[in-house]
C-alpha positions in Angstrom: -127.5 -33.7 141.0 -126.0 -37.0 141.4 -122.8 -38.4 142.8 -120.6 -41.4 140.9 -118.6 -43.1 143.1 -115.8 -45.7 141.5 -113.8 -47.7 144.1 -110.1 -47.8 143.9 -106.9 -47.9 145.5 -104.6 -44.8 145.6 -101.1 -45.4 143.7 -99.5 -46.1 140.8 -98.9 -49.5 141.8 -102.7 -50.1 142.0 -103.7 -48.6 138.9 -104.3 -52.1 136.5 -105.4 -54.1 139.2 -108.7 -55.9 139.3 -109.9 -53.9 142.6 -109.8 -50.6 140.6 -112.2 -51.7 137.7 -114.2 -48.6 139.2 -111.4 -46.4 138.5 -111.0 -47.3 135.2 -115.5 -47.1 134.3 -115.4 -43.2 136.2 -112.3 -42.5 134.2 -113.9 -43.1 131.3 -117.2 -41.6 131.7 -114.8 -38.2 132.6 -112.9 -38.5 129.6 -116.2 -38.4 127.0 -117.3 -35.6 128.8 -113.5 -33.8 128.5 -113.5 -33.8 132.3 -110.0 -33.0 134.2 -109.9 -34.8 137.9 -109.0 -32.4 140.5 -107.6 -32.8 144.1 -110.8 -31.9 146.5 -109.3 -32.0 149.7 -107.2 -34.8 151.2 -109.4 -37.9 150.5 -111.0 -37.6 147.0 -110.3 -36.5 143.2 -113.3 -35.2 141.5 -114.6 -33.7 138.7 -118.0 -32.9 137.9 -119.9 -33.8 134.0 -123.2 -33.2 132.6 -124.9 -36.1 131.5 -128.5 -35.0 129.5 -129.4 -32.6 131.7 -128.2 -34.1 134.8 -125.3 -32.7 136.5 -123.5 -35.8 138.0 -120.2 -35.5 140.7 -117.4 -38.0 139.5 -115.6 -39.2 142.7 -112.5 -41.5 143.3 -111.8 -41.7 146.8 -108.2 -41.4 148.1 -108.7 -43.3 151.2 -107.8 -46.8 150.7 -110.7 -49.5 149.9 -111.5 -49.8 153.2 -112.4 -46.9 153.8 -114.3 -45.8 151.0 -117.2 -44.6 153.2 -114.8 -41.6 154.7 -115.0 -40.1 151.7 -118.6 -40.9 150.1 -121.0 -39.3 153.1 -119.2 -36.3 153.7 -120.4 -35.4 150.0 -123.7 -37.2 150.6 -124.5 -34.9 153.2 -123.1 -32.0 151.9 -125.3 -31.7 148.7 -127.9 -32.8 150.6 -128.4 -36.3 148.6 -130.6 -39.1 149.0 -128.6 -42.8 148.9 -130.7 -43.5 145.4 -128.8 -40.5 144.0 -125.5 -42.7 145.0 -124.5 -45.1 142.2 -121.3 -47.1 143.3 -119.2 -48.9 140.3 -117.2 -51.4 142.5 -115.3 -54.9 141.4 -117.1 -57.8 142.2 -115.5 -61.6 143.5 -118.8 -63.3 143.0 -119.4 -62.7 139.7 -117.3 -64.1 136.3 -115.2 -61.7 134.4 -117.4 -61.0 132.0 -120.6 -60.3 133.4 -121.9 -56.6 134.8 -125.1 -56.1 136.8 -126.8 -53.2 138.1 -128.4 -53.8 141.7 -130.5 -51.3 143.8 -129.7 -52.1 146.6 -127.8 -55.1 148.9 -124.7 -56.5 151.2 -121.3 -55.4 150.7 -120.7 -59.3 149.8 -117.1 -59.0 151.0 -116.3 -56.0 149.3 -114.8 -53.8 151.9 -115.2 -50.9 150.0 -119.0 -51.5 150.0 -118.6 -52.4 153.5 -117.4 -49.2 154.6 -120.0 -47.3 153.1 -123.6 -49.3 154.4 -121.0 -49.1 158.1 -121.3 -45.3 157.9 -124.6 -44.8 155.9 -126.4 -47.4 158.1 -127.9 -49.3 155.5 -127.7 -50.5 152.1 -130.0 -49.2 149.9 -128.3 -47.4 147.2 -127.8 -48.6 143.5 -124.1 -50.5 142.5 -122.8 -51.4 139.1 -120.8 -54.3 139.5 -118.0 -56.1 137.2 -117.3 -59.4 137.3 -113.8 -60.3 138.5 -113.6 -64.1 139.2 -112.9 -65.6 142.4 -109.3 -66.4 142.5 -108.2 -69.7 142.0 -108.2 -72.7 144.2 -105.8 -71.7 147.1 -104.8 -68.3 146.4 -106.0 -65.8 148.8 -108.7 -63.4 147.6 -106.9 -60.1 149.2 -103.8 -61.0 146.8 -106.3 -61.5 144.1 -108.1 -58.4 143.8 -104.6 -56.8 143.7 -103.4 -58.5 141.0 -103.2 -57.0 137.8 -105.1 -57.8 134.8 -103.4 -60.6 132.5 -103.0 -59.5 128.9 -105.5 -62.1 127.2 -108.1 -60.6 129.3 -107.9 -56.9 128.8 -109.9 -57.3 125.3 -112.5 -58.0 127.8 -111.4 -55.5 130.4 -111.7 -52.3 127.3 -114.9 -53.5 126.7 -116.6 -54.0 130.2 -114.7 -50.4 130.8 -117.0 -48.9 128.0 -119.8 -50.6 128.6 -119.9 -49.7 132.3 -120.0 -45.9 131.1 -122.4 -46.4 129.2 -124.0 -47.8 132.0 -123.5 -45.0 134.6 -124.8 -42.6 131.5 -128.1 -44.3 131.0 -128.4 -44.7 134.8 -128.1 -40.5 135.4 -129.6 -39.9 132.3 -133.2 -42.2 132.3 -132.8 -43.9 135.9 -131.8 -47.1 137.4 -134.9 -49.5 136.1 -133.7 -48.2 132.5 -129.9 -49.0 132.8 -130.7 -52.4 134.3 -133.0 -53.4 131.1 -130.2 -52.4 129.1 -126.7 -53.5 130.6 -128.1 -56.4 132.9 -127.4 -58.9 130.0 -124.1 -58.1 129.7 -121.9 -61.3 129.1 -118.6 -60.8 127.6 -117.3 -64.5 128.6 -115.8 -66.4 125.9 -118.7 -68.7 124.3 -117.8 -72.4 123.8 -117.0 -73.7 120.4 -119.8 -76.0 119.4 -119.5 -79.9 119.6 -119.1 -81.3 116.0 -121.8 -83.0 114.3 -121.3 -86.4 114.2 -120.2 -88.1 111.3 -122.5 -90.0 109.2 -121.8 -93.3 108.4 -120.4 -93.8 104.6 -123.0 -96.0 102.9 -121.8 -98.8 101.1 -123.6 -99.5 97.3 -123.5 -103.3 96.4 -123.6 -104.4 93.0 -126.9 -106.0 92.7 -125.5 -109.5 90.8 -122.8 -110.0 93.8 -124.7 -109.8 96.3 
């Protein structure tokens, strides 16, 4: 078995901002599989999927960001799971919007989410997908950024990112972390920049030989 953890926010109000991109990848993988979420208790929806022939727990905690790791190691311990079984699909400030990467392993960098769950765990060595966010602009503070919602010229972006992250978290429970990496690490959906012009060639002037 294996557990799918996206981070969120709890709330309507929450639901389109860029702090719940994990929301929107586990929603996704639940909805291929014709998944329903369930309440399981006071801190998490859930609902479970078979991927190949993996059997793989969905999980949106209900806890607020920061304190993700309430919910995620009571279910760690309870199916008796090792952290690599743990993949964590979690927005991510230091990346462009755009870009997704699988990582084994590493610090919270900031995302409190993240932070709560190597607090409680006591380390940090289980696997993350994370999408690309942006930092927020100059002078606008990165707690009101991550709760912003998406504008409307980037949620092209958004679908795709959304359905390529469960594809993602498919390969990943299907074939393993090393194989989902080779396969989603190159993942750039950034705008590409229109190429420079060639320059123009001089117009080359033909002389009459006799008046020259």
């Amino acid at each position: 078995m294996k557990l799918v953890v996206g981070l969120g926010n709890p709330g309507g109000q929450y639901a389109q901002t860029r702090h719940n991109v994990g929301w929107l990848v586990v929603d996704e993988v639940a909805r291929r599989a014709g998944a329903t979420w369930r309440k399981d208790g006071p801190n998490a929806e859930t609902c479970e999927v078979r991927l190949g022939s993996e059997k793989v727990l969905l999980v949106k905690p209900q806890t607020f960001m920061n304190a993700s790791g309430k919910t995620v190691i009571p279910y760690l311990q309870f199916y008796k799971l090792e952290a690599e079984a743990l993949l964590v699909v979690q927005d991510d400030l230091d990346s462009p919007f755009g870009l997704m990467k699988l990582r084994p392993s590493g610090r919270h960098g900031g995302q409190n989410g993240v932070r709560d769950i190597i607090r409680l765990l006591g380390h940090d060595q289980f696997p993350r997908l994370k999408v690309g966010i942006n930092r927020p602009p100059a002078g606008r503070d990165p707690a009101d950024w991550v709760l912003s919602k998406w504008r409307d010229e980037e949620k092209p972006t958004l679908e795709e990112l959304v359905r390529l992250g469960a594809n993602a978290v498919e390969v990943w429970a299907k074939a393993g972390l090393a194989e989902a990496q080779q396969q989603f690490n190159s993942t750039d959906l950034r705008p590409k920049p229109e190429p420079a012009p060639k320059p123009t060639e001089p117009a080359v002037v033909e002389h009459d030989a006799e008046s020259v």
